[in-house]
C-alpha positions in Angstrom: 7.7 5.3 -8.8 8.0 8.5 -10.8 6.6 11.6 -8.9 4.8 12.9 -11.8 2.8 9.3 -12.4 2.1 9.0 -9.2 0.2 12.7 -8.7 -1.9 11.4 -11.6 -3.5 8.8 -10.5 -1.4 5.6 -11.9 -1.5 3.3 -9.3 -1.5 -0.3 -10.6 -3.1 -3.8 -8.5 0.7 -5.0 -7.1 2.4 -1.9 -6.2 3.2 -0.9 -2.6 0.5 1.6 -1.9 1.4 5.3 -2.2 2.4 6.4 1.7 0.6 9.5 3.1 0.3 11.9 6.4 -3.3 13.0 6.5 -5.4 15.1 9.2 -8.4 13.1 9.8 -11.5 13.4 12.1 -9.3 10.9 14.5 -6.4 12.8 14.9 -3.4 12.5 12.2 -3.4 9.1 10.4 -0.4 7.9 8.2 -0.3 4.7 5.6 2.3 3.4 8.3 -0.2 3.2 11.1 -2.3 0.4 9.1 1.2 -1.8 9.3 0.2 -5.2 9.6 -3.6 -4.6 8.6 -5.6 -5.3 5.9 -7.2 -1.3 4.6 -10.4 -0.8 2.9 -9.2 3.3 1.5 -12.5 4.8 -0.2 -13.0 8.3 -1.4 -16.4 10.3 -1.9 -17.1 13.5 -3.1 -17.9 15.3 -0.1 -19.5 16.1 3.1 -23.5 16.6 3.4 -24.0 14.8 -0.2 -27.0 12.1 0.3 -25.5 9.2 -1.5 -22.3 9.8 0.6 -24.4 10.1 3.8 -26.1 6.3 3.2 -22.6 4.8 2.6 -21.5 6.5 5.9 -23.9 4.8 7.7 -23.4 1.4 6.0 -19.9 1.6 6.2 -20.2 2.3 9.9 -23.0 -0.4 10.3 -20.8 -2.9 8.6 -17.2 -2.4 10.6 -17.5 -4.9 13.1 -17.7 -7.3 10.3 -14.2 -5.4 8.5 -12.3 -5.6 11.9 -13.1 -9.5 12.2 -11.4 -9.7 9.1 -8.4 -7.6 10.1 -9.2 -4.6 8.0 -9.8 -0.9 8.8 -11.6 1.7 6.8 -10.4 4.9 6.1 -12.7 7.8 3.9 -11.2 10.5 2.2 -12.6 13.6 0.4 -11.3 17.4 -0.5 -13.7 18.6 2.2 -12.3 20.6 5.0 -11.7 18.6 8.7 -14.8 20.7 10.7 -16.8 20.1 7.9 -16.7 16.3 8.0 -16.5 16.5 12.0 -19.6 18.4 11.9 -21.0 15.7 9.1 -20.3 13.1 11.6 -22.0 15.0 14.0 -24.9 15.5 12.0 -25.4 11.8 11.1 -25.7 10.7 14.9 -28.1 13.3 15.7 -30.0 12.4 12.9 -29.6 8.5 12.7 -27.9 6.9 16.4 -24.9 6.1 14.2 -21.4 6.8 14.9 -18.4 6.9 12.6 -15.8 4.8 13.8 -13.3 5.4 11.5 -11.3 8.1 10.3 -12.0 10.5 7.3 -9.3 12.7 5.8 -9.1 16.4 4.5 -7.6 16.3 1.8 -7.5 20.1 0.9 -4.9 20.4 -1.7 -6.1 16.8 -3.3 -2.4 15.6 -3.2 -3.4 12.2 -1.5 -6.6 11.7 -3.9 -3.8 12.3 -6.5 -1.9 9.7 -5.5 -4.5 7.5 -5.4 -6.3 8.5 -8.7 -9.3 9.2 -7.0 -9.9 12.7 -9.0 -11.5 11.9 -12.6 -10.6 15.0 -14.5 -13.3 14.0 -17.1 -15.8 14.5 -14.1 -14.6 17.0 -12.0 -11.0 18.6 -11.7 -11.0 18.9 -8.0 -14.2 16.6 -6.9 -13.0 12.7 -5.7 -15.2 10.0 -7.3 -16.2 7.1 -5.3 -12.6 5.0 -5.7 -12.4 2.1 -3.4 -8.7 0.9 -2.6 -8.0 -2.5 -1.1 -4.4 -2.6 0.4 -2.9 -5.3 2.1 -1.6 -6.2 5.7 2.0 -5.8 3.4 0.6 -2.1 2.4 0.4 -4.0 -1.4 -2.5 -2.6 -3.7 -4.8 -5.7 -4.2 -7.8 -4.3 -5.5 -9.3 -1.2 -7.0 -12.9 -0.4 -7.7 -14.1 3.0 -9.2 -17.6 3.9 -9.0 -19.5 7.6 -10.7 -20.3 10.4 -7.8 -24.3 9.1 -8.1 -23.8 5.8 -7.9 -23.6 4.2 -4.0 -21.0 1.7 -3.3 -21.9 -2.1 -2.7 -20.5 -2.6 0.8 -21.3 -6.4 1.1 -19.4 -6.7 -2.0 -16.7 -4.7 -0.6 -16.8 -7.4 2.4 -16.8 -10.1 0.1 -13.9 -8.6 -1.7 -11.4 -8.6 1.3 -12.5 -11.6 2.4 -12.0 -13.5 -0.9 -8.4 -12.1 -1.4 -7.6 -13.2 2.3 -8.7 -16.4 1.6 -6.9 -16.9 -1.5 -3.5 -16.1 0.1 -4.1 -18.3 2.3 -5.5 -21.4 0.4 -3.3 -20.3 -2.8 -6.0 -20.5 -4.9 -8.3 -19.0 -7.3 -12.3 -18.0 -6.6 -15.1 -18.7 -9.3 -18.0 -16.1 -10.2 -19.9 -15.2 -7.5 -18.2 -17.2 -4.8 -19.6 -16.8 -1.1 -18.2 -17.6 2.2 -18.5 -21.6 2.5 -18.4 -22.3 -1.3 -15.9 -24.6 -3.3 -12.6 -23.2 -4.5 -10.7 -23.6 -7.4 -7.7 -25.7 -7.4 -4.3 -24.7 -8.7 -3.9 -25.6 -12.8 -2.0 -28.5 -13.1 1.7 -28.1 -14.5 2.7 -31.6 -15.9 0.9 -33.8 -18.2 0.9 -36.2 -15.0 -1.0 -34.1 -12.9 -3.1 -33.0 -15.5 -3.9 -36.8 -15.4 -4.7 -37.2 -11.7 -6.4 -33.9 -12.7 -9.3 -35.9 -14.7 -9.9 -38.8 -12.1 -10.7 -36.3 -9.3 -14.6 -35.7 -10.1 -14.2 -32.9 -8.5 -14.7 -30.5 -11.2 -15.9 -30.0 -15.6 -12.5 -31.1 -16.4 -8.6 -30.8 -15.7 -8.8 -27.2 -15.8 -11.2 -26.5 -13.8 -11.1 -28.3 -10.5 -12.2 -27.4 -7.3 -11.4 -28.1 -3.7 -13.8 -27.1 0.2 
């Protein structure tokens, strides 16, 4: 990938993930030491910000649930390492909560670069709220970018990892709204035979849209 494209912010659903070394509230993290995991990468504007502080906690409430699915969380934001170690800090005292994942400092913004999570129509320095999905192969599988005032939807997020997991697996496709438990769709047929068998199934609105438990 060119060096130039990648500082701004052109990453593509596909692409190996951009590799990093980052100082983090746990110690230095690389991309290499999520090898064989499933990483939920999110960016937020900064330390001490309220809508930042709620996802925090839901985040943290919700990583039992990530690590069942094989997935860590890692935040990000321009935001100096003491100042997030002392945000960390803050939320416990305040809430119970602990942060069991890592955040990174990302002083210079060279990883938030990478990653496109600066929006130079908002803020030339500032991360927005990006949320990066990246595979167990470090492969990018999903990106979701939401305004600094706007939380996240962490159930959605969930849903997200689980529903690309379970498509890789399956090898198939996943209708509107699907949940845990609910049909999936069936691979398109690719001869006029199948297409056939396609139609006597019942178990779908027609040869093109079939589904399977």
């Amino acid at each position: 990938m060119d060096y130039e494209l990648m500082m701004n912010g052109n990453i593509k659903i596909g692409e190996k993930a951009p590799t990093f070394n980052a100082i983090t509230t746990y110690g230095n993290k690389s991309l290499e030491d999520y090898k064989g995991k499933w990483l939920v990468f999110f960016s937020h504007p900064g330390a001490f910000t309220p809508v930042c502080t709620t996802e925090m906690i839901a985040f943290s409430k919700a990583y039992p649930y990530f690590c069942n699915l094989n997935t860590e969380l890692l935040g990000l934001s321009i935001d100096s390492n003491p100042s997030h170690l002392a945000w960390m800090h803050d939320i416990y005292l305040k809430t119970g909560v602990v942060i069991p994942f890592p955040i990174i400092a990302d002083r210079s913004g060279e990883i938030a670069r990478k990653y496109g999570m600066i929006s130079k129509d908002i803020n030339n320095t500032e991360t927005v709220r990006n949320v990066i999905i990246i595979d167990n192969n470090g492969i990018i599988r999903l990106i979701l970018i939401y305004p600094p005032n706007i939380g996240r939807n962490i159930s959605e997020i969930l849903r997200s990892v689980k529903a690309l997991q379970i498509a890789d697996k399956e090898d198939v496709s996943l209708p509107v709204n699907w949940m845990i438990n609910n049909p999936l769709i069936a691979k398109s047929p690719n001869t006029y035979k199948e297409l056939e068998e396609r139609e006597n199934d019942n178990n779908g609105i027609s040869w093109y849209l079939s589904f399977k438990k």
